[in-house]
ChimeraX commands (.cxc) that place a marker at each C-alpha (Angstrom):
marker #1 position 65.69,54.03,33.95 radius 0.5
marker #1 position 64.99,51.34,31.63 radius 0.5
marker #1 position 67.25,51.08,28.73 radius 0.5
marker #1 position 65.71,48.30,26.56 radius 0.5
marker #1 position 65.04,48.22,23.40 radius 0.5
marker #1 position 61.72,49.44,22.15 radius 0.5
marker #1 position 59.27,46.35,20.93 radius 0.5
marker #1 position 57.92,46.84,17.39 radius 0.5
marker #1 position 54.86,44.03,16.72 radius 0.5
marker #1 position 55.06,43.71,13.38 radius 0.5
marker #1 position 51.62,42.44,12.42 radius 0.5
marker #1 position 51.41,40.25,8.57 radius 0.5
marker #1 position 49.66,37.15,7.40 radius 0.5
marker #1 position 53.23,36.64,5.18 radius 0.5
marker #1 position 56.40,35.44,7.42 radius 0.5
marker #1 position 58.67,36.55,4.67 radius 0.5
marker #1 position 57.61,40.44,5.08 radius 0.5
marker #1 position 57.96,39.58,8.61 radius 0.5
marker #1 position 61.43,38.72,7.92 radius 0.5
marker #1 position 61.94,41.73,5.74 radius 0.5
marker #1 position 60.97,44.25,8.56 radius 0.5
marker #1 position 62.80,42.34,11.07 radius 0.5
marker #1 position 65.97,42.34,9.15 radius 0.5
marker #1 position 65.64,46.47,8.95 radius 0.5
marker #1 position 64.82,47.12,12.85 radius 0.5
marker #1 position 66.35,44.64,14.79 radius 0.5
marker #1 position 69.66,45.85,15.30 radius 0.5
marker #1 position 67.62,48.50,16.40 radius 0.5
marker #1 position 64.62,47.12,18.53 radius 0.5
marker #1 position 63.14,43.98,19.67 radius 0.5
marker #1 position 60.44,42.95,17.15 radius 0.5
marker #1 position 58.20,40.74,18.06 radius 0.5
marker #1 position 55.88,39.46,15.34 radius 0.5
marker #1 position 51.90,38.00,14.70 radius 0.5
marker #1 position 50.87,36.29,11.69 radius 0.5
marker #1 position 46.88,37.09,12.32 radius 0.5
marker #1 position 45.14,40.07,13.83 radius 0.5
marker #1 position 43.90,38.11,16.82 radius 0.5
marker #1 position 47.80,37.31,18.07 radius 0.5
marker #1 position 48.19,41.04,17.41 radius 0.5
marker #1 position 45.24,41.99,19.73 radius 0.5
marker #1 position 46.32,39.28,22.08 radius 0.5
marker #1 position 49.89,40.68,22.69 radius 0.5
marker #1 position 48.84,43.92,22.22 radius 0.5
marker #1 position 46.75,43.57,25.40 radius 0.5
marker #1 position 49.37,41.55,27.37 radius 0.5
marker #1 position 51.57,42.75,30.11 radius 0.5
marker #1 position 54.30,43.06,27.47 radius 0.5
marker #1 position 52.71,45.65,25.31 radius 0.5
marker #1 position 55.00,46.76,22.14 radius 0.5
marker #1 position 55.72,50.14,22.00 radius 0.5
marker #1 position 54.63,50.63,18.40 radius 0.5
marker #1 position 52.56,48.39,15.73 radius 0.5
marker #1 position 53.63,47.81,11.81 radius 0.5
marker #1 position 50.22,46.78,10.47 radius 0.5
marker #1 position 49.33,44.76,7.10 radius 0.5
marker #1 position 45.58,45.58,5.72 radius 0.5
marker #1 position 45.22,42.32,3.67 radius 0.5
marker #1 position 44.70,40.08,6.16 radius 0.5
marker #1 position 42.57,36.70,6.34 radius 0.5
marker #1 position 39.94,36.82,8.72 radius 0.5
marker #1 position 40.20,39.92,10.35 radius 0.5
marker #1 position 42.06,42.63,8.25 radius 0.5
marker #1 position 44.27,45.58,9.69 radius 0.5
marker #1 position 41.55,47.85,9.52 radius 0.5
marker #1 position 39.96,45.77,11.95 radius 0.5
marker #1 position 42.60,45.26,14.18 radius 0.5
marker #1 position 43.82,49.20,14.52 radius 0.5
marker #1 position 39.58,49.78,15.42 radius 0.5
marker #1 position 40.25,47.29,18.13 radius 0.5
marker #1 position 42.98,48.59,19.16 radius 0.5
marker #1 position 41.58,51.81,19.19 radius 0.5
marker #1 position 38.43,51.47,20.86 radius 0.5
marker #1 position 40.40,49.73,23.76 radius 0.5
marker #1 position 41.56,51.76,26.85 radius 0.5
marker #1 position 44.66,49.44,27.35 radius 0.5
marker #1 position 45.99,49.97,23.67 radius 0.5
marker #1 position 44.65,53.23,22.41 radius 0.5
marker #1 position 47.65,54.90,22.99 radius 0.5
marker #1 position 50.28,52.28,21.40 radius 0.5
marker #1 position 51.13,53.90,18.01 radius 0.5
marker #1 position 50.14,51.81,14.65 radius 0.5
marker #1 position 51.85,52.74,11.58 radius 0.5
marker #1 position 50.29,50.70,8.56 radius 0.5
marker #1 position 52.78,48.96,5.94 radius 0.5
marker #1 position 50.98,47.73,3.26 radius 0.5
marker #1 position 50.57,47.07,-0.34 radius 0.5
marker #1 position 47.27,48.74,-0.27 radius 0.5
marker #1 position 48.26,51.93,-1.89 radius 0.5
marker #1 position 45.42,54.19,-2.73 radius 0.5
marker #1 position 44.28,57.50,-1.27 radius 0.5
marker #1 position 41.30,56.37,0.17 radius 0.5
marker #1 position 43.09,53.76,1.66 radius 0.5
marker #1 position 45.62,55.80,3.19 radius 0.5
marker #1 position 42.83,57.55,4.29 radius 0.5
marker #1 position 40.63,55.07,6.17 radius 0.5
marker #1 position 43.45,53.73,7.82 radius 0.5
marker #1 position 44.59,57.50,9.44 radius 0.5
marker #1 position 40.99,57.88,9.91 radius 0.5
marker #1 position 41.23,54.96,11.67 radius 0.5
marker #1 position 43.67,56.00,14.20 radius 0.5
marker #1 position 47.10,54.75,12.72 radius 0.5
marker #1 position 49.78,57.44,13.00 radius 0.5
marker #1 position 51.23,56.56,9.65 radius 0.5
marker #1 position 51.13,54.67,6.59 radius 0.5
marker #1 position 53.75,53.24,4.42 radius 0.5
marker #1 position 53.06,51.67,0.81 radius 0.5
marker #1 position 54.95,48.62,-0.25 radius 0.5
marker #1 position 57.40,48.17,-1.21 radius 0.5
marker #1 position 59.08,50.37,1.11 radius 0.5
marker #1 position 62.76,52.05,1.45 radius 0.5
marker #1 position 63.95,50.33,4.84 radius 0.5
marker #1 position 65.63,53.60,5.26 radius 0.5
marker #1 position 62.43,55.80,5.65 radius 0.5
marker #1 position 60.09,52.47,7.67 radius 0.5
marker #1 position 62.99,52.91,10.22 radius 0.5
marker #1 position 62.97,56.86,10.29 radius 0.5
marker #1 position 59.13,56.66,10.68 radius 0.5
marker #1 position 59.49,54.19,13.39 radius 0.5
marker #1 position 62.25,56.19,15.36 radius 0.5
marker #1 position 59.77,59.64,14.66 radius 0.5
marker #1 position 56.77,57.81,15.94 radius 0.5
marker #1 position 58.02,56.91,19.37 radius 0.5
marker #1 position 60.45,59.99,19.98 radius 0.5
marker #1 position 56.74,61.84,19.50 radius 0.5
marker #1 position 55.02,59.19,21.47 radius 0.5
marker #1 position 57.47,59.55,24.68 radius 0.5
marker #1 position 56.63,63.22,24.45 radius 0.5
marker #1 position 53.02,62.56,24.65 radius 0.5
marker #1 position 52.69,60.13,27.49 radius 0.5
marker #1 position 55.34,62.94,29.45 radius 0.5
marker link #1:1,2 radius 0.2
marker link #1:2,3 radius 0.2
marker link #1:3,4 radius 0.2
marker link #1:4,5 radius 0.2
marker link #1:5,6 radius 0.2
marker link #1:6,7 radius 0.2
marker link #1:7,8 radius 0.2
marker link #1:8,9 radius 0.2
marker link #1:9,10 radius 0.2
marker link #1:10,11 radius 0.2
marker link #1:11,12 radius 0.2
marker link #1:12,13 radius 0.2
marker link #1:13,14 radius 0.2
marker link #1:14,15 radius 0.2
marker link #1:15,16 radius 0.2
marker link #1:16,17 radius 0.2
marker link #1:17,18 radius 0.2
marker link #1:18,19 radius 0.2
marker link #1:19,20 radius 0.2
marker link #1:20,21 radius 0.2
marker link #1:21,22 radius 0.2
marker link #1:22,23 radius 0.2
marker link #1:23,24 radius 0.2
marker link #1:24,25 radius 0.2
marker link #1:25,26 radius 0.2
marker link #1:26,27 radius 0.2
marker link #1:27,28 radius 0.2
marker link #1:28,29 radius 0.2
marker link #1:29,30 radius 0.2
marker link #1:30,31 radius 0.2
marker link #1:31,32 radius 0.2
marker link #1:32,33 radius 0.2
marker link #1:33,34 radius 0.2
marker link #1:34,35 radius 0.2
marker link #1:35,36 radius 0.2
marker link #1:36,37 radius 0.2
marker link #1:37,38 radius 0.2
marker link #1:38,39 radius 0.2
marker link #1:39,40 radius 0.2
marker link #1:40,41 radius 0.2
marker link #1:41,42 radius 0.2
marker link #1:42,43 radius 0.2
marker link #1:43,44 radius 0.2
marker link #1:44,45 radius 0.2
marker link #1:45,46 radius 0.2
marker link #1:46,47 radius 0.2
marker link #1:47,48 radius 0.2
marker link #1:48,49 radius 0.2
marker link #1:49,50 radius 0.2
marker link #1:50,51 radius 0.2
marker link #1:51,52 radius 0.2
marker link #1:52,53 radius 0.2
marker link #1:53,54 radius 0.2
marker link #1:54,55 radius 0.2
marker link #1:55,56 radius 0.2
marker link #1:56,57 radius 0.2
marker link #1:57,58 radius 0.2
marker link #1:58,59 radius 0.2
marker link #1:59,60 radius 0.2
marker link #1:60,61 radius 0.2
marker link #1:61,62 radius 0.2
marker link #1:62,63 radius 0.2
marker link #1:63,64 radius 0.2
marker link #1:64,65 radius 0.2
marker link #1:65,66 radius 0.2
marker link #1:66,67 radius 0.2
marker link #1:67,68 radius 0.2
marker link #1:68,69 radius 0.2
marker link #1:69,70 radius 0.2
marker link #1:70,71 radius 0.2
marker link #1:71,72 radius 0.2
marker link #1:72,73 radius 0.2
marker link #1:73,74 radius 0.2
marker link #1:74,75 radius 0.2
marker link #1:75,76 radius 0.2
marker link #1:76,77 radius 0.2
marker link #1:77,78 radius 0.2
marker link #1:78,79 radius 0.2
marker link #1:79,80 radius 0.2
marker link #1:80,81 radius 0.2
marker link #1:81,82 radius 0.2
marker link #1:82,83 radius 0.2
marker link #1:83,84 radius 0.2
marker link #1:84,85 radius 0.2
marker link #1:85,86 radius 0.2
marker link #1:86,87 radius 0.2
marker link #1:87,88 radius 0.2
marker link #1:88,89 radius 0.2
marker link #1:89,90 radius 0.2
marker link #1:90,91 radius 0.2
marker link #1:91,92 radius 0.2
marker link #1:92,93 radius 0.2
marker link #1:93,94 radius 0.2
marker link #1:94,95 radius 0.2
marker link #1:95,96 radius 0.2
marker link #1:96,97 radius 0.2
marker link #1:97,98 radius 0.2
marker link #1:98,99 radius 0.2
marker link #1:99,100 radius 0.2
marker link #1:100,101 radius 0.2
marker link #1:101,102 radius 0.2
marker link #1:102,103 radius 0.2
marker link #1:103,104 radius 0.2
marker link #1:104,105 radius 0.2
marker link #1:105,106 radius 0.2
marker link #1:106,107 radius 0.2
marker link #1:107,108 radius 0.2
marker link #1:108,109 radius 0.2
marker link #1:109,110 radius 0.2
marker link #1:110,111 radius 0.2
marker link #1:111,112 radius 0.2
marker link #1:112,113 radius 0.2
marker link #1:113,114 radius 0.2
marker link #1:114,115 radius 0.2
marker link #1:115,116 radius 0.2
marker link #1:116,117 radius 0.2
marker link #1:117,118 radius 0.2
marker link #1:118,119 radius 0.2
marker link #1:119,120 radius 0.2
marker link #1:120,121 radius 0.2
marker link #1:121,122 radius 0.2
marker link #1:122,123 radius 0.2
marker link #1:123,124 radius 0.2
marker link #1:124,125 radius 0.2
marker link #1:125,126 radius 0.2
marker link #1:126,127 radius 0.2
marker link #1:127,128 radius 0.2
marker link #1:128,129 radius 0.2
marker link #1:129,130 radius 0.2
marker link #1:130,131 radius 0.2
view
């Protein structure tokens, strides 16, 4: 049985939030990070894949919206869990992005208590799905 540490791709055009998240999960996971939605897709689709995905909406060039429809509409990452963290904070929003696919979505600023409750939820109810 493999007893590593779950990979979180946390997925932000802004290194500091990067930093931020990384600083709240990983004592807890591995977190491997992307600065651009393409990187995200790339190792997303490697033979590495993370186990769940922290996603920014405002991104340049392709936004998170973007990148959880890719992921999404791809039979290699449909199944790898996307919460969105964001500062986008509206209903409709929220909205699009569950519509979208994501599993969650967290407003900035966040409580690093609850991102790391969420994150724990979302794969204890993901390794019941793939059982």
């Amino acid at each position: 049985m493999n007893k590593e540490k779950p990979v979180v791709l946390v997925v932000d055009d802004a290194s500091d939030n990067i930093a931020i998240v990384k600083s709240i999960l990983g004592d807890t996971f591995r977190v491997k990070a992307a600065l651009s939605g393409d990187v995200a897709l790339k190792i997303a689709r490697s033979a590495n894949k993370p186990d769940i995905i922290l996603l920014d909406v405002m991104m340049p060039v392709m936004d998170g919206y973007e990148v959880c429809k890719a992921l999404k509409a791809s039979a290699d990452t449909v199944h790898i869990p996307v919460i969105f963290l964001t500062a986008k904070s509206g209903q409709d929003e929220e909205k699009k992005g569950l519509e979208l696919g994501a599993v969650d979505y967290i407003t900035k600023p966040f409580c690093s208590v609850i991102v790391k409750a969420r994150v724990n939820n979302h794969l204890a109810l993901y390794d019941q799905r793939v059982r």
